[in-house]
C-alpha positions in Angstrom: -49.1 84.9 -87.7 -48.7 86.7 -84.7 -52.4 86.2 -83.3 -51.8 82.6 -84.4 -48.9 81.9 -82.3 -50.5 83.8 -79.2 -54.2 81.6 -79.8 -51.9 78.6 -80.2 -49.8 79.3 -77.2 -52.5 79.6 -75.2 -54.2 76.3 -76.2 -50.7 74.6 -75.8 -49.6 75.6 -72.3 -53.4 75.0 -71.3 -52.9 71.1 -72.6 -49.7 70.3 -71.1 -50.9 69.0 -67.9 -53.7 67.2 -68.9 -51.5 65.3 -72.0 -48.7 64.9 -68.9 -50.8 62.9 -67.2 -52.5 61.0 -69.7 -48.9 59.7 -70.8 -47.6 59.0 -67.7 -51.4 56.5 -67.5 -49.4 54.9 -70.2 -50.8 56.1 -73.4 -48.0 56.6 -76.0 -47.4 59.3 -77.8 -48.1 58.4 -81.3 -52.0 56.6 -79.9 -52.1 60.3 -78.2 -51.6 62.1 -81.2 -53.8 59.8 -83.2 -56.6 59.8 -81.0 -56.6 63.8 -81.1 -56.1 64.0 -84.5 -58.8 61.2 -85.6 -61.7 63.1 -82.2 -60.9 66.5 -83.5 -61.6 66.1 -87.2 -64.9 64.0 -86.6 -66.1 66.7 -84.6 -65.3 69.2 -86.6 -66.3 67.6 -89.5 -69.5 66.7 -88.0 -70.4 70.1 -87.5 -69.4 71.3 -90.9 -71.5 68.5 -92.5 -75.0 69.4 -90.8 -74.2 73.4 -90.7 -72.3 74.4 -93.5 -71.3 71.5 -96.1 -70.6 73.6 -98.8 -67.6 74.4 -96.7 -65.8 71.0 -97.4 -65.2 71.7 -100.7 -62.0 70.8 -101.7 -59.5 71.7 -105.0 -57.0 69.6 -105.9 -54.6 73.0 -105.9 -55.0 72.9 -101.9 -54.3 69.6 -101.7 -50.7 69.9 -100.8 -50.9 72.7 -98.1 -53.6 70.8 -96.6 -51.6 67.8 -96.5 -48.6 69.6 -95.4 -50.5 71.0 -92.3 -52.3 67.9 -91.5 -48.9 65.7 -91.4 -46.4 68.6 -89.7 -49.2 71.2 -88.0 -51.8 68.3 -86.9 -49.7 64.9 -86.7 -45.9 65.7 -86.3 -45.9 69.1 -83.9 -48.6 67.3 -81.4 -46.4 63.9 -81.4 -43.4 65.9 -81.1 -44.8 67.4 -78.0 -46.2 64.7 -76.3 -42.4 62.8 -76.5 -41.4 65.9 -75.6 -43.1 66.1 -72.3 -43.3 62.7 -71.4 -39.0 62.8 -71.4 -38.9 66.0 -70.2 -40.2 68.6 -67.3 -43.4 70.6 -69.4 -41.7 74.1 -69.2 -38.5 73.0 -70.8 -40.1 71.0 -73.8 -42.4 74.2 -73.9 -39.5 76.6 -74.0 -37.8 74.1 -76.9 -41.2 74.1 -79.0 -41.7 78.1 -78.9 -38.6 78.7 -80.5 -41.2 78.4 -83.7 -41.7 82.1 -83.9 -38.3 82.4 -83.7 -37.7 79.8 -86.4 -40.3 81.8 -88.5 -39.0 85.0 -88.2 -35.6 83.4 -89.5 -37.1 82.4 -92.4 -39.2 85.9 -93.5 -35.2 87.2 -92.6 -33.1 85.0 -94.5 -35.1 83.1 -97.0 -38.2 85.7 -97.8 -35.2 88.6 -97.5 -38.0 90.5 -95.2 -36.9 93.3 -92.7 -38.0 91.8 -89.5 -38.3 94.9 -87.1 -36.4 95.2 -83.8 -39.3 95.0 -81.7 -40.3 91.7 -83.2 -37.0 90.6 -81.7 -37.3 92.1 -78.4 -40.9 90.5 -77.9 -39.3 87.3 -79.1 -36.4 87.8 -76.9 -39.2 88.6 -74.1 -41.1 86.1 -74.4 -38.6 83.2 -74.4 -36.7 84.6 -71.3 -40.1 84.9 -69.8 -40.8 80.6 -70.7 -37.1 80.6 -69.3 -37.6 82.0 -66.1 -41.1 79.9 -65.7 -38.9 77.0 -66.8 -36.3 77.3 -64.2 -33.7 76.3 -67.0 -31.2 77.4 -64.4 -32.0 73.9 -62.8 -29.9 70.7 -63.7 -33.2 68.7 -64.8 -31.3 66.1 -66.7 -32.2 67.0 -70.2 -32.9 64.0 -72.4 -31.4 64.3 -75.4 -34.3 62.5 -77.2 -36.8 64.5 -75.2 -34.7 68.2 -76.8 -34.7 66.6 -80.1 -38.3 66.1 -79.5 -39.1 69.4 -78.6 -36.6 71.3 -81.4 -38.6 69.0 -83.9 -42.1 70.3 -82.3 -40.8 74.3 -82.9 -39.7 72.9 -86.4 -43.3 71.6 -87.0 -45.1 74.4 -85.6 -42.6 76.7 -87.3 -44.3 75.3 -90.7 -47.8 75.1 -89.6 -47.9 78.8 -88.9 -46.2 79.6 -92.3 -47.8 77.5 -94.7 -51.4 78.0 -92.5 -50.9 82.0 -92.7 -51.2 81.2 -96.8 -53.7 78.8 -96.4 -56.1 80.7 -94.2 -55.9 83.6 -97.0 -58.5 81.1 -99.1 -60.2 79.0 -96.5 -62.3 79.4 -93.6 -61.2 78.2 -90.3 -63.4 76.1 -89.3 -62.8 73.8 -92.9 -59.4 74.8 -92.9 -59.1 73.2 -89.4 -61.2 70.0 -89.9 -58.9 69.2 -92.9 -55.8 69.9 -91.3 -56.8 67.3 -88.6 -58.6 65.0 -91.0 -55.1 64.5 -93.4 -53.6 64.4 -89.5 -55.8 61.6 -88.9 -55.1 59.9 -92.4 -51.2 59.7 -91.8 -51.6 58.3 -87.9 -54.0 55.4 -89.6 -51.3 54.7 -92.4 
């Protein structure tokens, strides 16, 4: 999950200007999340269909990771986020929503009883008081307390996209993997 988490991170520090300002044009969250969801599996679905359609095969025995990720990796951890951002300064909801790894190393600890090695601390450790620093948390910014829960809820969601997507991407191509995660993300935004 680690190359995950470092791919991800990327993408999400990358974004969080370009969603800041989008919300504070006025688009909600939720229409935010929606319209990313609903853009992203089209054109990745799109691409599938004329190059590979093979590749959308689906088993009814996948069904529920696939809707797992679609609702908490796709539709939930982006929403999250974008509240998140738009109630608080981008670094601290950042800092709040990388506490995933974290979360995840927690759970191969305590609930898969795995020995989680002392480095993997220490780059955790690392790499939040490095977010902290870029952060400024030593700054009164007037946390919102919806905005926190917001982000804790994002590092919750992401937490469970990179564990149930590290199972998932054992049996599925990425490119598949990833339309259907957005497509189910999609699907729960037009419910």
């Amino acid at each position: 999950w680690s190359s995950g988490c470092r791919n991800d991170g990327c993408a999400f520090s990358v974004n969080a200007s370009v969603s800041k300002v989008v919300l504070e044009a006025g688009i909600e969250p939720a229409r935010l999340s929606a319209l990313r969801c609903t853009g992203a599996a089209l054109g990745i679905g799109l691409v599938l269909l004329v190059m590979a359609p093979g590749r959308l095969r689906l088993t009814a025995r996948e069904l529920p990771a696939l809707i797992c990720l679609g609702v908490a990796g796709a539709a939930l951890v982006q929403w999250l986020y974008f509240v998140a951002i738009d109630r608080l300064p981008v670094g601290i909801a950042l800092l709040l929503e990388f506490t995933a790894p974290v979360l995840v190393a927690l759970y191969a600890r305590m609930v898969m009883r795995q020995d989680v090695r002392a480095r993997t601390w220490l780059a955790l450790a690392l790499a939040l008081g490095g977010l902290s620093l870029v952060a400024q948390v030593w700054h009164d910014t007037g946390l919102d307390p919806v905005g926190v829960a917001a982000g804790l809820g994002a590092a919750a969601c992401l937490a469970t996209y990179f564990l149930v997507g590290s199972h998932t991407a054992a049996t599925r191509d990425p490119a598949s993997l990833t339309f259907y995660m957005f497509a189910f993300g999609a699907l729960f935004w037009a419910v």
